[in-house]
Structures are given as C-alpha cells and as structure tokens.
mmCIF file of the C-alpha atoms, coordinates in Angstrom:
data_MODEL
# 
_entry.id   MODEL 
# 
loop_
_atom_site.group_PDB 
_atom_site.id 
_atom_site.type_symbol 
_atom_site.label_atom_id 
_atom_site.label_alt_id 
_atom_site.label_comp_id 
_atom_site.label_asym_id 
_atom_site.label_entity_id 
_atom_site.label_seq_id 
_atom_site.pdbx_PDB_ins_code 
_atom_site.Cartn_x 
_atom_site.Cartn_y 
_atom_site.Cartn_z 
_atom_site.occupancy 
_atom_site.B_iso_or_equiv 
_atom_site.pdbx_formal_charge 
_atom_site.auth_seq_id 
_atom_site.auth_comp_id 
_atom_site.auth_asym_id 
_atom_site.auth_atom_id 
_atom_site.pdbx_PDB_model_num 
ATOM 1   C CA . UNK A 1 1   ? -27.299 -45.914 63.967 1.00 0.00 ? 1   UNK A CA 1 
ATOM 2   C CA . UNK A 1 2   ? -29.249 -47.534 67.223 1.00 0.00 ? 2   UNK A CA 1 
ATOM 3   C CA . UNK A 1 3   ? -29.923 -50.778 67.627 1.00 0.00 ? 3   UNK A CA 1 
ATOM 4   C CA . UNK A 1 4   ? -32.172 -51.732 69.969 1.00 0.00 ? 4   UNK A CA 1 
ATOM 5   C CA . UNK A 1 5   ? -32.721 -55.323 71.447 1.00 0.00 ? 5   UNK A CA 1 
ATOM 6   C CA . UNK A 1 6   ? -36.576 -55.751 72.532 1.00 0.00 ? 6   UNK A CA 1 
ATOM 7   C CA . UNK A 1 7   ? -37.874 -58.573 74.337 1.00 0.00 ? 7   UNK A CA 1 
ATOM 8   C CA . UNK A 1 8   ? -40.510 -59.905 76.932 1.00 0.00 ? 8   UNK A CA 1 
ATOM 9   C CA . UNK A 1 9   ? -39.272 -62.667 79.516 1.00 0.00 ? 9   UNK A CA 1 
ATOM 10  C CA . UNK A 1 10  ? -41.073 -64.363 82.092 1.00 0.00 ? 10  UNK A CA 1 
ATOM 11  C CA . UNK A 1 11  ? -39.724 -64.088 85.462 1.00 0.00 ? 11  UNK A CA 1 
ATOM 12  C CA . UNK A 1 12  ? -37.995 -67.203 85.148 1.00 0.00 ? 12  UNK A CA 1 
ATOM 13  C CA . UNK A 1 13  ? -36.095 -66.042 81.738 1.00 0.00 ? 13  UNK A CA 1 
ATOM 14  C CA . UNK A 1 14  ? -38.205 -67.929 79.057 1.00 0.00 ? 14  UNK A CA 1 
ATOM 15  C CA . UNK A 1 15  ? -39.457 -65.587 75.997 1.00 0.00 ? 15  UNK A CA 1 
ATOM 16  C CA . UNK A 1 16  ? -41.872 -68.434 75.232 1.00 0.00 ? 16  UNK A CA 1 
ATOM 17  C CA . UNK A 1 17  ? -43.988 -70.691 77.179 1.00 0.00 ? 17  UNK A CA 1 
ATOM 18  C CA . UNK A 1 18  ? -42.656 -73.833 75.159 1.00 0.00 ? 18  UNK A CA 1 
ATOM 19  C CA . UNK A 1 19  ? -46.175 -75.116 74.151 1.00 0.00 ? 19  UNK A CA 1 
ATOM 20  C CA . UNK A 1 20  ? -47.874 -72.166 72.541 1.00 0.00 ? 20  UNK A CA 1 
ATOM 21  C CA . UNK A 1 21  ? -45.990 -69.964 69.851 1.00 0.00 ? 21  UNK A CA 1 
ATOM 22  C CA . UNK A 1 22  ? -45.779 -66.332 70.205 1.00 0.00 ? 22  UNK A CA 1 
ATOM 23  C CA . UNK A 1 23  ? -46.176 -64.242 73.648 1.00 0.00 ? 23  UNK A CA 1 
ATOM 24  C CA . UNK A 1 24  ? -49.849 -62.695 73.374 1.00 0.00 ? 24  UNK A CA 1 
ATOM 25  C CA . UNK A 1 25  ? -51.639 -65.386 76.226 1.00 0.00 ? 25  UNK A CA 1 
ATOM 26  C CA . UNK A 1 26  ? -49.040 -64.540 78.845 1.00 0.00 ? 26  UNK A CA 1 
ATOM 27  C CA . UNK A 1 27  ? -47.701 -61.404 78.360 1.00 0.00 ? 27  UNK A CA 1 
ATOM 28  C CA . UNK A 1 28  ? -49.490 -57.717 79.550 1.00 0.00 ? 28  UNK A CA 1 
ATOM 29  C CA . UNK A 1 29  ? -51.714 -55.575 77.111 1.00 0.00 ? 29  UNK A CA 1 
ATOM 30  C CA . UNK A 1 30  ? -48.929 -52.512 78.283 1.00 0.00 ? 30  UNK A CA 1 
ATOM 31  C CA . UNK A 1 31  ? -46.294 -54.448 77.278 1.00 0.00 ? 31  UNK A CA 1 
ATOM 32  C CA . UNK A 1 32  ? -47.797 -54.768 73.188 1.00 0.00 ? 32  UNK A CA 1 
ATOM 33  C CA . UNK A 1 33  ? -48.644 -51.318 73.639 1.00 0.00 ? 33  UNK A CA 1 
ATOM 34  C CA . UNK A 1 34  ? -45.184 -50.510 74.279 1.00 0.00 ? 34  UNK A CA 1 
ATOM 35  C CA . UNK A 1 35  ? -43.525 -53.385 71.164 1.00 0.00 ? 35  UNK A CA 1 
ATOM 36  C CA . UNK A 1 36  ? -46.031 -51.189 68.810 1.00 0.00 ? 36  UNK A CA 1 
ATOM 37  C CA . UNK A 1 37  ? -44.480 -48.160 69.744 1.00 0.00 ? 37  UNK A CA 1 
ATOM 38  C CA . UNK A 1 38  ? -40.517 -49.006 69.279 1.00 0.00 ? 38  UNK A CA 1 
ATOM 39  C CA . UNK A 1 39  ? -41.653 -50.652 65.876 1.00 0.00 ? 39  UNK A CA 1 
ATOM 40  C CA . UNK A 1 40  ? -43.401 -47.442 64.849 1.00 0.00 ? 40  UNK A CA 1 
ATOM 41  C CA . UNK A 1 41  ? -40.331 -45.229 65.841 1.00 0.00 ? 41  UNK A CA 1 
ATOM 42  C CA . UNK A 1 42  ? -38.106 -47.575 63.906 1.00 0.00 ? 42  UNK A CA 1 
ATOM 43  C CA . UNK A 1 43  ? -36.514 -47.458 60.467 1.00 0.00 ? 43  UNK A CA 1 
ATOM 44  C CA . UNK A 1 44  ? -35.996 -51.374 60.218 1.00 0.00 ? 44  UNK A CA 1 
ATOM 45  C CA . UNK A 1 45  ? -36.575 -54.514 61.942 1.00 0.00 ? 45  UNK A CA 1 
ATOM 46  C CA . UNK A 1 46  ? -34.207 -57.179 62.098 1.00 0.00 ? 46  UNK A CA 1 
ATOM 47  C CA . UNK A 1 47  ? -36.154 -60.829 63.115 1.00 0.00 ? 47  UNK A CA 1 
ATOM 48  C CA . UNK A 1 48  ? -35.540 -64.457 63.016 1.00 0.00 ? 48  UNK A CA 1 
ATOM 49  C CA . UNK A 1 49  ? -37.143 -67.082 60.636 1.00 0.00 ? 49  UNK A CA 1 
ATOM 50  C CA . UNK A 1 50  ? -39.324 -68.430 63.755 1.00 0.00 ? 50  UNK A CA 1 
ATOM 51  C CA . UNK A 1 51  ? -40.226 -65.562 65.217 1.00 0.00 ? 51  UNK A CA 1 
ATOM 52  C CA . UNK A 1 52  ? -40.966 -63.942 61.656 1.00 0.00 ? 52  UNK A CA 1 
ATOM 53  C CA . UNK A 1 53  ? -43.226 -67.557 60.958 1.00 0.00 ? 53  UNK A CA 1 
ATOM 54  C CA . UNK A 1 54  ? -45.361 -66.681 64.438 1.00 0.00 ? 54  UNK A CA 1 
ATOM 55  C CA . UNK A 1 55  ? -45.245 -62.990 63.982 1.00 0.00 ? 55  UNK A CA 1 
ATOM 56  C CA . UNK A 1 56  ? -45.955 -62.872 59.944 1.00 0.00 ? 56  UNK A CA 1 
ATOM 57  C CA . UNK A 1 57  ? -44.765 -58.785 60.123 1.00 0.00 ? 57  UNK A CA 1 
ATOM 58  C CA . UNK A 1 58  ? -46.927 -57.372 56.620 1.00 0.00 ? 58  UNK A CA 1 
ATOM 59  C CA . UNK A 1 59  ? -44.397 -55.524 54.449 1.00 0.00 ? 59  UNK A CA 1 
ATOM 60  C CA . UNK A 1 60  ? -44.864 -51.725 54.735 1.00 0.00 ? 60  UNK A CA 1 
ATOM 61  C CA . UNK A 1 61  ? -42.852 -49.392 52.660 1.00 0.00 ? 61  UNK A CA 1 
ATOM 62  C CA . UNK A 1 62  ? -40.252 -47.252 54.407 1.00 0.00 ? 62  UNK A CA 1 
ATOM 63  C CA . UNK A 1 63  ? -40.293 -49.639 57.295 1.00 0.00 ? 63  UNK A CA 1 
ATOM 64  C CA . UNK A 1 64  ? -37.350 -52.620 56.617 1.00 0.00 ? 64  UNK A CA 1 
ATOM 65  C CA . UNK A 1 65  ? -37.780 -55.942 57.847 1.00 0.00 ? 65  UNK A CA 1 
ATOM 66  C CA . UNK A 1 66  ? -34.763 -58.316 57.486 1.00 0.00 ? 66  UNK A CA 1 
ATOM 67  C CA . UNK A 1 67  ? -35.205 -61.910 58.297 1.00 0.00 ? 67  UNK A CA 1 
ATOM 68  C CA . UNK A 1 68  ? -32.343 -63.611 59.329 1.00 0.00 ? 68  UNK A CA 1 
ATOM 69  C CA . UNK A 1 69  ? -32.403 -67.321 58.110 1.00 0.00 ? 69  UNK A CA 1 
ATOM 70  C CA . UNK A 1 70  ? -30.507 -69.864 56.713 1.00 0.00 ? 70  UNK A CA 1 
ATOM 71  C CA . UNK A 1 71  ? -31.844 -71.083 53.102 1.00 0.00 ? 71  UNK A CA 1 
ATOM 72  C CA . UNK A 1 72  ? -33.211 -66.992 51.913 1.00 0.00 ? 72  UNK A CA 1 
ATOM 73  C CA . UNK A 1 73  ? -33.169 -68.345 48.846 1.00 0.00 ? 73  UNK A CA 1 
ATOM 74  C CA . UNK A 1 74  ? -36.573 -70.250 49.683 1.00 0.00 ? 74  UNK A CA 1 
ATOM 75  C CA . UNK A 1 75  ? -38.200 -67.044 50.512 1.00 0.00 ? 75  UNK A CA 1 
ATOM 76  C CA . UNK A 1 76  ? -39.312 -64.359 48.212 1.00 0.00 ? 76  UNK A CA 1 
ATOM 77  C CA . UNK A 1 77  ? -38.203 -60.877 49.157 1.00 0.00 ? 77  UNK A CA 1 
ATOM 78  C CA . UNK A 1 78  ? -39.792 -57.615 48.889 1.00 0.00 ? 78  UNK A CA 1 
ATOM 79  C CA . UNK A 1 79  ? -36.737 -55.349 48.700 1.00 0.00 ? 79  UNK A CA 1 
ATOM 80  C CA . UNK A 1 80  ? -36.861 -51.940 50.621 1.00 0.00 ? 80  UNK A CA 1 
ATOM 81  C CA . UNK A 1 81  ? -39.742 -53.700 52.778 1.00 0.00 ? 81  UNK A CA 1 
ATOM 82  C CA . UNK A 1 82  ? -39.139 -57.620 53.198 1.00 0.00 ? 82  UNK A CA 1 
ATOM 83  C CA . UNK A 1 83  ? -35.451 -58.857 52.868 1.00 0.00 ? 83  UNK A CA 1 
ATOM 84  C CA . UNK A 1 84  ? -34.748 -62.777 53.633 1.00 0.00 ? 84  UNK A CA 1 
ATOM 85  C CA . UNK A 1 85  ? -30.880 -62.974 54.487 1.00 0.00 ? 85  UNK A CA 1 
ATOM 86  C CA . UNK A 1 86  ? -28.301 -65.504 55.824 1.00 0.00 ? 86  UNK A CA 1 
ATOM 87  C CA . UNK A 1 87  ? -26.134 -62.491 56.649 1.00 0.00 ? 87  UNK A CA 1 
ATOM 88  C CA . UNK A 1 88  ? -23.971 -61.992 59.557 1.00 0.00 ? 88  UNK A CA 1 
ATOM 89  C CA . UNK A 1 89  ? -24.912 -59.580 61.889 1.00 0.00 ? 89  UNK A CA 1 
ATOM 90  C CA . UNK A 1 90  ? -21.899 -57.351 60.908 1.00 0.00 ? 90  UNK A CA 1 
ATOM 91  C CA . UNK A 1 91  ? -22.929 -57.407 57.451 1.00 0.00 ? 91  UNK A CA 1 
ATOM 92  C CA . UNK A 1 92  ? -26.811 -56.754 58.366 1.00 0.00 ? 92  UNK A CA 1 
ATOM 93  C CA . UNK A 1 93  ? -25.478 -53.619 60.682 1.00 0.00 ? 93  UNK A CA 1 
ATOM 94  C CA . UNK A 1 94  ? -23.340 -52.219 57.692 1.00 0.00 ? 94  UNK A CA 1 
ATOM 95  C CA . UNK A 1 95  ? -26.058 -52.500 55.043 1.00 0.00 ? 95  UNK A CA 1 
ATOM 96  C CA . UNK A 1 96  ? -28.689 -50.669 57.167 1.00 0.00 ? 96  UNK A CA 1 
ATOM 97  C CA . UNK A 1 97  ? -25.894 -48.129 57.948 1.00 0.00 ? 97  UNK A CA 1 
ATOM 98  C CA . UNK A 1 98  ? -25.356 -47.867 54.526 1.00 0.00 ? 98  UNK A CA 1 
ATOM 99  C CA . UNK A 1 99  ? -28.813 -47.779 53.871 1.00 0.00 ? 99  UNK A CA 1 
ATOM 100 C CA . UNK A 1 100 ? -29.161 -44.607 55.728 1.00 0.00 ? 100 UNK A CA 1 
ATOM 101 C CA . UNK A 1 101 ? -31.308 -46.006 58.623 1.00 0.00 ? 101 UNK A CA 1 
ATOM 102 C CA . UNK A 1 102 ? -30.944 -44.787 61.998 1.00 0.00 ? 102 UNK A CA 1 
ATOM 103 C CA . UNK A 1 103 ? -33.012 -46.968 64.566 1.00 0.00 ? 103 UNK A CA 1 
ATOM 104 C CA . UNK A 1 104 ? -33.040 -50.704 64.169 1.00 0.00 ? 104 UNK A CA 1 
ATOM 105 C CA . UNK A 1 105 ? -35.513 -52.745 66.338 1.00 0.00 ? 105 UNK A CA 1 
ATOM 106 C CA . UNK A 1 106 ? -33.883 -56.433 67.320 1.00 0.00 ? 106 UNK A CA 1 
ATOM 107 C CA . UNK A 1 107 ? -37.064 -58.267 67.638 1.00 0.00 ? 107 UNK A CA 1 
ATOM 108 C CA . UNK A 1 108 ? -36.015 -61.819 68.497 1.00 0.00 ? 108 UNK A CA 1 
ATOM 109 C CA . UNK A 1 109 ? -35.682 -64.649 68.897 1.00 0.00 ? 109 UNK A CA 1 
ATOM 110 C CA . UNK A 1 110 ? -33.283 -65.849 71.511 1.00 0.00 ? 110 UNK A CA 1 
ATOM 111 C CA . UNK A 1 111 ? -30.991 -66.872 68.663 1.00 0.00 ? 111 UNK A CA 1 
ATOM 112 C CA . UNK A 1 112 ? -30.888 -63.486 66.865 1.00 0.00 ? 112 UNK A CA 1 
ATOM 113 C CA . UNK A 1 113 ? -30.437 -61.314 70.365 1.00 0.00 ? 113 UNK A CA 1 
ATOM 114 C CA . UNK A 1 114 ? -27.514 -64.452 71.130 1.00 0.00 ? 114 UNK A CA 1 
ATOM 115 C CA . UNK A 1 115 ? -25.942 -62.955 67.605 1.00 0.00 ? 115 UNK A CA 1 
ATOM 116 C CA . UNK A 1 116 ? -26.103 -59.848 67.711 1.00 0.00 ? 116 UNK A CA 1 
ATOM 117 C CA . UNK A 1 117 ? -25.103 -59.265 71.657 1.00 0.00 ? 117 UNK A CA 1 
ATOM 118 C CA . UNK A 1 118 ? -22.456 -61.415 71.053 1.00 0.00 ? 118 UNK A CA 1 
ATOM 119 C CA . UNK A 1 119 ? -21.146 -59.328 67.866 1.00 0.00 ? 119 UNK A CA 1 
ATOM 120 C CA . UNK A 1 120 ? -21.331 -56.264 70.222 1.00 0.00 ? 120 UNK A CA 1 
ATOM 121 C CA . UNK A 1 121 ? -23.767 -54.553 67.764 1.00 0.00 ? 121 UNK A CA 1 
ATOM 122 C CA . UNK A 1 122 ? -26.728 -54.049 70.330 1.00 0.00 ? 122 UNK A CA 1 
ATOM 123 C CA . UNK A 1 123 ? -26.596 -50.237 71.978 1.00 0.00 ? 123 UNK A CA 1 
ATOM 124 C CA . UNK A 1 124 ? -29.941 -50.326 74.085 1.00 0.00 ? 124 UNK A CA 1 
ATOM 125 C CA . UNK A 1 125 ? -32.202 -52.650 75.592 1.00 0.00 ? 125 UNK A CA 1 
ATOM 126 C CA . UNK A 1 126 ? -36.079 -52.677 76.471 1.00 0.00 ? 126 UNK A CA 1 
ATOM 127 C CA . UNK A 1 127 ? -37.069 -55.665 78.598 1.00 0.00 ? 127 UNK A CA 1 
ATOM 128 C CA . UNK A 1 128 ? -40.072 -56.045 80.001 1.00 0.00 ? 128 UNK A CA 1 
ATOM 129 C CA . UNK A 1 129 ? -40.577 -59.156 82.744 1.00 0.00 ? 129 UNK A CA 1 
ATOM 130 C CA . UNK A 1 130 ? -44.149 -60.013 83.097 1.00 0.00 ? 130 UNK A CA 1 
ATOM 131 C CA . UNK A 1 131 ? -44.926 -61.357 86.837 1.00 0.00 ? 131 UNK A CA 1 
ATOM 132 C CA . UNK A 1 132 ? -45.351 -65.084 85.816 1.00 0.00 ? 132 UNK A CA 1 
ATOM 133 C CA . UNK A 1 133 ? -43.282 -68.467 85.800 1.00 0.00 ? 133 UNK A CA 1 
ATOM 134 C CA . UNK A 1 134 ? -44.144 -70.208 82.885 1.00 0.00 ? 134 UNK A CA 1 
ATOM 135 C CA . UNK A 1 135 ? -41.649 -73.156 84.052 1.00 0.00 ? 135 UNK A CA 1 
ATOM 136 C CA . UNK A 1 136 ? -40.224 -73.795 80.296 1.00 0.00 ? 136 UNK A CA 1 
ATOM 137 C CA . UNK A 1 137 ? -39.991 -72.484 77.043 1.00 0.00 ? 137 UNK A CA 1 
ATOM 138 C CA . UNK A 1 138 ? -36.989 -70.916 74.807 1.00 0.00 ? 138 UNK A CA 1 
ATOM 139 C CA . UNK A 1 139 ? -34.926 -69.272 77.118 1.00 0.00 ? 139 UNK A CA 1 
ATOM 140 C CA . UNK A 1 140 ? -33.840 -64.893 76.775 1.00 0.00 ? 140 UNK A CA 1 
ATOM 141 C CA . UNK A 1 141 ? -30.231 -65.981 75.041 1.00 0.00 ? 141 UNK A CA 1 
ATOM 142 C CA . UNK A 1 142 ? -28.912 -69.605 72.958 1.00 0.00 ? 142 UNK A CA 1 
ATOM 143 C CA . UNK A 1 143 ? -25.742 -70.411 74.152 1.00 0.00 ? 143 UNK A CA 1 
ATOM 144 C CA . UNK A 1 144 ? -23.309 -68.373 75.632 1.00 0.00 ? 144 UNK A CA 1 
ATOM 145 C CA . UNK A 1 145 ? -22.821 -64.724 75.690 1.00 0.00 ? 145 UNK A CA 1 
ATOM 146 C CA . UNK A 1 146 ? -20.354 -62.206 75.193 1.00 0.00 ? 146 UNK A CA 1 
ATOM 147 C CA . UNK A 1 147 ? -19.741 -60.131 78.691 1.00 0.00 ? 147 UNK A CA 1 
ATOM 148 C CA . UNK A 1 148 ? -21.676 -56.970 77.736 1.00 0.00 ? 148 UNK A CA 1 
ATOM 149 C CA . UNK A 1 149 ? -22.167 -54.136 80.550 1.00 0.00 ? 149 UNK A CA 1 
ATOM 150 C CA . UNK A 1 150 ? -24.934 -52.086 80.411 1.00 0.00 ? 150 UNK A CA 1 
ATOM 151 C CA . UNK A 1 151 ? -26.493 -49.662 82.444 1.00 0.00 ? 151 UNK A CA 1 
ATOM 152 C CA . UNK A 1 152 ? -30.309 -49.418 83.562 1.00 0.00 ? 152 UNK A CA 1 
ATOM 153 C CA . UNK A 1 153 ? -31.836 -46.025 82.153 1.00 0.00 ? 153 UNK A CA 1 
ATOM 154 C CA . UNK A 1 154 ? -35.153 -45.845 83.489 1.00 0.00 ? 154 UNK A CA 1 
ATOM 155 C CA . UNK A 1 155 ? -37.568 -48.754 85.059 1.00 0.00 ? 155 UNK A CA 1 
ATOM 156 C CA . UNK A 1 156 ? -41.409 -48.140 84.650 1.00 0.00 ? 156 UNK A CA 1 
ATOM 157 C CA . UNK A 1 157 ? -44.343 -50.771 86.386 1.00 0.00 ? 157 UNK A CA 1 
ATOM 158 C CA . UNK A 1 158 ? -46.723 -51.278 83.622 1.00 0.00 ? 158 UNK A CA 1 
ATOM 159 C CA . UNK A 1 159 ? -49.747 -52.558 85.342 1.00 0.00 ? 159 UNK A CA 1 
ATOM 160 C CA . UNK A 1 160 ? -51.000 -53.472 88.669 1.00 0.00 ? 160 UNK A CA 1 
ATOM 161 C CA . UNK A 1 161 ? -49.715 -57.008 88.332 1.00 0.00 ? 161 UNK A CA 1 
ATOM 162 C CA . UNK A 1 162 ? -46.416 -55.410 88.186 1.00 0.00 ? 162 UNK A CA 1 
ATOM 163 C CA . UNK A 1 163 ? -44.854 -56.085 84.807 1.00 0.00 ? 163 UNK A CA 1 
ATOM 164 C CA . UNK A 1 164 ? -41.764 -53.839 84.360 1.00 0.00 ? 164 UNK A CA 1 
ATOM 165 C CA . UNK A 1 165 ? -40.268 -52.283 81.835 1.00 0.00 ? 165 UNK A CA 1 
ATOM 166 C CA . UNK A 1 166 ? -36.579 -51.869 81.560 1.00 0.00 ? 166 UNK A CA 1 
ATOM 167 C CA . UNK A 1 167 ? -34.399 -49.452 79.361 1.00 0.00 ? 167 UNK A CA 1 
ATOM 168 C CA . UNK A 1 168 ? -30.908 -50.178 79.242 1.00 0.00 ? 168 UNK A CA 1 
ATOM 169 C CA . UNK A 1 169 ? -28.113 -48.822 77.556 1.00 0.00 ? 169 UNK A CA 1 
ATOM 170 C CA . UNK A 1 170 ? -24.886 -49.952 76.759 1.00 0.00 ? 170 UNK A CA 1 
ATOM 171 C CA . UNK A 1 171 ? -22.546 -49.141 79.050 1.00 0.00 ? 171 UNK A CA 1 
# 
C-alpha cells in the first residue's frame, strides 16, 4: 500500500492564509486540477476533522474517507465510504491494508501530515508551492518532525506564475 501526503504551501510554508478557510482564493486552477486527479486514482482518503469541516468530501462508494478526530463518537459514519476515527495512524495504515486498499491520499491538515510523517507511514509526496506570501496562516507541519529523507522525482511549473509541482518519494 502507498500513501501519499498531498499538500499546497505558500512560498512562505503556510497551507492556509489564517483568515479565510480552505485554499481555493490563493492557490492555482492547475494545482485543483492536479488534487482531483490523486483523489480519483485513490482507494481512500485519510483527512482531519478541520480540513474535513472546510472540505465537506460527499461519501462515494468504493472511495474511503477516514476522518481523523478526537470525539468520532459525535459523528455519524457511513462505513465503506465515511469513517470518523480517533485512531492512530498505525492502526488507520493496518486497517486500510487490511482492507485491501492500495493508494491512500493524506489530505491534510498540518496536524494529520505532522502524524503520519512522524509515524514513518508516508511513502510519496506531491507539493505544490504557489508563488505567493500570504505572511500567516497554519503552517506545512505542527510541531516537530521526525528526520525523513526523501528524494525529488520529478518537478513540473504549472502555470505562468510559476506554481510548481513536486513529487517526492521516500528515500
């Protein structure tokens, strides 16, 4: 099983701007173009409560979405299609092994890619920085990280404004 981390960052390292939720006003129409793309070719999605709240993913069958939170009990799951868990990331990585699934999509948010770098569970990496400073916001990782190499696959400009896109893979 793959798990891939996928995230947009400002040039300055925020993945949001810190007044506006979600990353559609500042980030490049190539870059969602790309996001919809991983999430079709993948067999589950693992996302954070906040990012989940902003994003509000509609349950499709055959496509997992696991919500990491901490009361799931307040949520109402939709199992095979919407699972609310309080789950390490350990446990998360051996149910969808279990579950057969081979590509997992890390979708944020800075806590959740934090989590599961830090549990050495990611394998690849798209980032794509967008050519803008946004000055604050919720930074790439929360808290300290675990010393993870990894090694740049291929590098693509997006646009003419010159967002990049990044593939990594663990070294």
């Amino acid at each position: 099983m793959i798990v891939t981390l996928i995230a947009v960052i400002s040039m300055d390292g925020n993945i949001t701007d810190g007044d506006t939720p979600g990353t559609s006003h500042w980030t490049s129409l190539q870059d969602a173009a790309h996001f919809r793309k991983q999430l079709a070719k993948s067999d589950a999605i693992v996302i954070g409560r906040a990012t989940y709240d902003i994003a509000k993913p509609v349950p499709q069958p055959g496509k997992l979405r696991i919500v990491m939170t901490r009361q799931p009990q307040r949520l109402i799951s939709k199992p095979g299609m919407l699972e609310f868990t309080d789950k390490s990331p350990q446990s998360i990585h051996e149910y969808l092994h279990n579950a057969g699934k081979r590509s997992v999509l890390l979708v944020g948010g800075s806590q959740i890619y934090s989590l599961f770098i830090n549990a050495g569970l990611v394998d690849d990496m798209y980032l794509t920085i967008e050519p803008v400073l946004l000055g604050e916001g919720t930074p790439f990782f929360s808290g300290s990280i675990t010393k993870t190499d990894f090694r740049l696959k291929t590098m693509q400009q997006l646009n003419s404004a010159g967002s990049l896109l990044l593939h990594y893979i663990k070294h």
